[in-house]
Backbone bond lengths (Angstrom), bond angles and torsions (degrees), N, CA, C in turn:
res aa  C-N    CA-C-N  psi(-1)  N-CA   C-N-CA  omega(-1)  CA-C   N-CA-C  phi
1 X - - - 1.444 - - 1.523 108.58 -
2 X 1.147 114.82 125.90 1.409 135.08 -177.45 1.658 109.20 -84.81
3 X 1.406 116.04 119.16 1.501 122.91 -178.68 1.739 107.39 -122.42
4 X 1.426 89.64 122.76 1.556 84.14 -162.27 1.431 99.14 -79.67
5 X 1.718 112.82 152.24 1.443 86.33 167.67 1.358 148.81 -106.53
6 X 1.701 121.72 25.32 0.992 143.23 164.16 1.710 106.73 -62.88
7 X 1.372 120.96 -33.11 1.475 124.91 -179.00 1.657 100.33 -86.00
8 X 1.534 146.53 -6.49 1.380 138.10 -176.17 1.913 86.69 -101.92
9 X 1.478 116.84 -57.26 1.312 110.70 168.98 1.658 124.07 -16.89
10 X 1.630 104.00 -67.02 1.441 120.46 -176.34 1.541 112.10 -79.36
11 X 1.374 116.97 -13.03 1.376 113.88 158.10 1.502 114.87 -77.62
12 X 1.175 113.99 -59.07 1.874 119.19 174.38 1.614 98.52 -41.00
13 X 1.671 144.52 -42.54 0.982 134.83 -143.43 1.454 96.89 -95.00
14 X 1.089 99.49 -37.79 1.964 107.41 179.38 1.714 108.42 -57.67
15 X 1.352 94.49 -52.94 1.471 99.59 176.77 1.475 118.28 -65.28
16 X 1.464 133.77 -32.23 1.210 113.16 142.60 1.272 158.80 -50.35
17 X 1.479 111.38 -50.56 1.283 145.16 124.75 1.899 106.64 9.82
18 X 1.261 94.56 -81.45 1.400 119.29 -168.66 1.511 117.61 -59.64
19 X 1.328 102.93 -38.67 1.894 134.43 -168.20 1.719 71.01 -80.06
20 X 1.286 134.71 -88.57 1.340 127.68 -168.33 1.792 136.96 -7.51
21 X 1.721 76.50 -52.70 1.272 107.54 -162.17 1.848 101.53 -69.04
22 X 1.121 135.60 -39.74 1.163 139.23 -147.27 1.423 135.82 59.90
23 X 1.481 104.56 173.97 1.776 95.60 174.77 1.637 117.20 -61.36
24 X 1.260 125.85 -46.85 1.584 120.61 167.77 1.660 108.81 -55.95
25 X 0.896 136.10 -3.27 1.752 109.31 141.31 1.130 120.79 -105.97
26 X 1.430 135.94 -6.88 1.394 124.69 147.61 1.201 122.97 -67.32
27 X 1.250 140.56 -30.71 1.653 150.75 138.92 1.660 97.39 -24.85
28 X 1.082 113.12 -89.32 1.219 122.20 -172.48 1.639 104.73 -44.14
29 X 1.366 127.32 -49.10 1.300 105.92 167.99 1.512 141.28 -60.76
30 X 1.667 107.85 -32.75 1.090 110.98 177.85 2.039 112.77 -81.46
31 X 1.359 100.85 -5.05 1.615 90.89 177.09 1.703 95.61 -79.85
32 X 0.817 122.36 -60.09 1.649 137.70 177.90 1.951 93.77 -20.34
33 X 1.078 112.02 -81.07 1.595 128.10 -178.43 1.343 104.34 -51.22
34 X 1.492 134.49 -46.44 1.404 131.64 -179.39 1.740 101.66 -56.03
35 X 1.365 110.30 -56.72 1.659 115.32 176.71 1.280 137.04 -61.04
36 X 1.657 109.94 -18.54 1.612 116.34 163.26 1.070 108.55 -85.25
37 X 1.728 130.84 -26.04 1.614 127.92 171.56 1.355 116.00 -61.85
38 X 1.197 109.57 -27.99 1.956 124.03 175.67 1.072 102.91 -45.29
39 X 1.607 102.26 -76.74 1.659 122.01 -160.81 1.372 111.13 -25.51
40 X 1.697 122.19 142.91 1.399 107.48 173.20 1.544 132.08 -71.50
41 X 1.585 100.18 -40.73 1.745 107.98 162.86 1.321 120.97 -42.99
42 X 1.455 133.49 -18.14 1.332 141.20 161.95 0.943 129.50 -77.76
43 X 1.740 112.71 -19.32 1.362 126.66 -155.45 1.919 96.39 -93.83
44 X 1.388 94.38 -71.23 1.926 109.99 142.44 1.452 107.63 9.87
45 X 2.105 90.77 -98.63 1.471 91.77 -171.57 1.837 125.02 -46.92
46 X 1.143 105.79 -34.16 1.481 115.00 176.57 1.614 114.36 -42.83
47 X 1.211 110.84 -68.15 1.367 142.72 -160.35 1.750 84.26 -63.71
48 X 1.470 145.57 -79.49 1.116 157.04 160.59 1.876 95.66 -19.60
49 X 0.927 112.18 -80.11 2.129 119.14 175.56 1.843 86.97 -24.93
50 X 1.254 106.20 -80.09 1.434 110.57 -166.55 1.473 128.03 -56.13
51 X 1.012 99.88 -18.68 1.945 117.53 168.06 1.458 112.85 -67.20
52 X 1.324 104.08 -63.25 1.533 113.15 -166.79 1.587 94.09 -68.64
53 X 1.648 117.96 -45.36 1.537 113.43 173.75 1.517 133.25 -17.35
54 X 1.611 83.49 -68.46 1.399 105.25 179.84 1.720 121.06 -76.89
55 X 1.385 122.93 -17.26 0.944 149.16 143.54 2.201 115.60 -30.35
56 X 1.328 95.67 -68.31 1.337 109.98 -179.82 1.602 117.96 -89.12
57 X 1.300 107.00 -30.22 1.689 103.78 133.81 1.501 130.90 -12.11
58 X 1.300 110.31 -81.88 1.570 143.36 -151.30 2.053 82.64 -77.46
59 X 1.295 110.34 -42.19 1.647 116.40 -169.83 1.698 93.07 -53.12
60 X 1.342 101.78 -73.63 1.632 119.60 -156.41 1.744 95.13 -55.83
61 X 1.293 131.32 -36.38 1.564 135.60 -159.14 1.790 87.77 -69.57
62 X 0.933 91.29 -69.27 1.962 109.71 173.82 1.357 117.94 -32.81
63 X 1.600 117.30 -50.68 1.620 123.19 168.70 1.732 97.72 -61.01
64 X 1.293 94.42 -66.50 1.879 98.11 -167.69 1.383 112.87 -19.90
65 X 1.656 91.11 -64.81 1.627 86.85 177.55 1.339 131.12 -69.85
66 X 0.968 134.70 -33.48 1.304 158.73 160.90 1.370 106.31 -19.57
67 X 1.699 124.10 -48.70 0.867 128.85 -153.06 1.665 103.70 -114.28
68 X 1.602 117.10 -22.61 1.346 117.00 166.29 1.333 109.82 -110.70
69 X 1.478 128.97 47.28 1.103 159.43 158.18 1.686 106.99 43.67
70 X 1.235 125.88 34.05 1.213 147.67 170.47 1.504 125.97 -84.14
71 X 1.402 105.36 -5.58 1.496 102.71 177.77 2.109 107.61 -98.43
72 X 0.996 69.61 -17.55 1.958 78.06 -162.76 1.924 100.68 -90.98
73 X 1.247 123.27 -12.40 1.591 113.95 -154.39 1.900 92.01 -96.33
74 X 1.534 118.43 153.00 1.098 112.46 173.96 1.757 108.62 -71.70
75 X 1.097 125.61 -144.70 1.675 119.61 166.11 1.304 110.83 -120.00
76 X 1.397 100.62 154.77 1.722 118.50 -150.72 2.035 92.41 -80.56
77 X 1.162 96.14 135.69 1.863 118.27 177.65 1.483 115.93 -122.60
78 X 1.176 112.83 131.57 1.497 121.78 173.51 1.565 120.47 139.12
79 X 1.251 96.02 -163.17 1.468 89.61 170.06 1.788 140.50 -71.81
80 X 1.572 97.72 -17.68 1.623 104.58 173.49 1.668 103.93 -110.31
81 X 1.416 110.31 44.27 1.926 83.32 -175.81 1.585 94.33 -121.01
82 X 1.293 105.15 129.37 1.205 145.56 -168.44 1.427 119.51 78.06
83 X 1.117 92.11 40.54 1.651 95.26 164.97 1.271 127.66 -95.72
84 X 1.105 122.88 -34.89 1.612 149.33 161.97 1.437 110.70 -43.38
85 X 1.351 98.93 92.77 1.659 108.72 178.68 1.715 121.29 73.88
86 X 1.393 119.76 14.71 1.004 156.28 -171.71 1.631 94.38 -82.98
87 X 1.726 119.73 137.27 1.241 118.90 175.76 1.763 96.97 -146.60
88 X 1.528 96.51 141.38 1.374 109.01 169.84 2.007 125.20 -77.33
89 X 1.266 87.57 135.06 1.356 103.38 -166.52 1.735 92.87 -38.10
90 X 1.939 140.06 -63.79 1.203 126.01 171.70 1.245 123.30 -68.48
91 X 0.991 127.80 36.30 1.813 118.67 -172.17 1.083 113.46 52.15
92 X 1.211 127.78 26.16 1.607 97.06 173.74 1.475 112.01 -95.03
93 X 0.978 165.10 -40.74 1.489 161.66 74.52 1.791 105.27 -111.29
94 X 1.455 105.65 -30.79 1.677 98.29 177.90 1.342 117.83 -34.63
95 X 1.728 101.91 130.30 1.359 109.73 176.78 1.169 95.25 -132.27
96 X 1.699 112.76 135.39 1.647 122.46 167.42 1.130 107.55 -119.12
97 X 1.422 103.76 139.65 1.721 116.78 -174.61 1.312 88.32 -136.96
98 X 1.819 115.50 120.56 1.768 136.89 145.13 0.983 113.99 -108.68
């Protein structure tokens, strides 16, 4: 994994920055952020974010399957079903299916 280093720079600087700053400006920041989450126009947009969210959720779950043909099949019966990628609660690989 490749870490560029203009992004460890601006991490080291934040972290100074911040260490500088003390707990009375993190206080002070987090009251600031607690009080725009209040507001109702924030509250709104949220609630709307989380609608359409869950909304496009339900879309992509629907393609997924759709496309690895998992939404349409009844469920697999017999002697091998759920064995396939199936793991035992101790590791040992035993898998029991009743």
């Amino acid at each position: 994994m490749y870490v560029r280093p203009g992004f460890v720079v601006g991490l080291g600087l934040g972290y100074l920055l911040g260490a500088r700053a003390g707990r009375e400006r993190y206080d002070l920041i987090m009251r600031q952020a607690r009080s725009l989450r209040e507001r109702p126009e924030v509250q709104s947009a949220a609630g709307v974010v989380s609608a359409r969210a869950g909304g496009l959720v339900d879309k992509v779950r629907q393609a997924v399957g759709g496309v690895t043909g998992r939404g349409s099949h009844p469920p697999a019966t017999g002697a091998f079903a759920g064995t396939v990628g199936a793991h035992s609660a101790n590791g040992s690989g035993a898998v029991h299916t009743s």
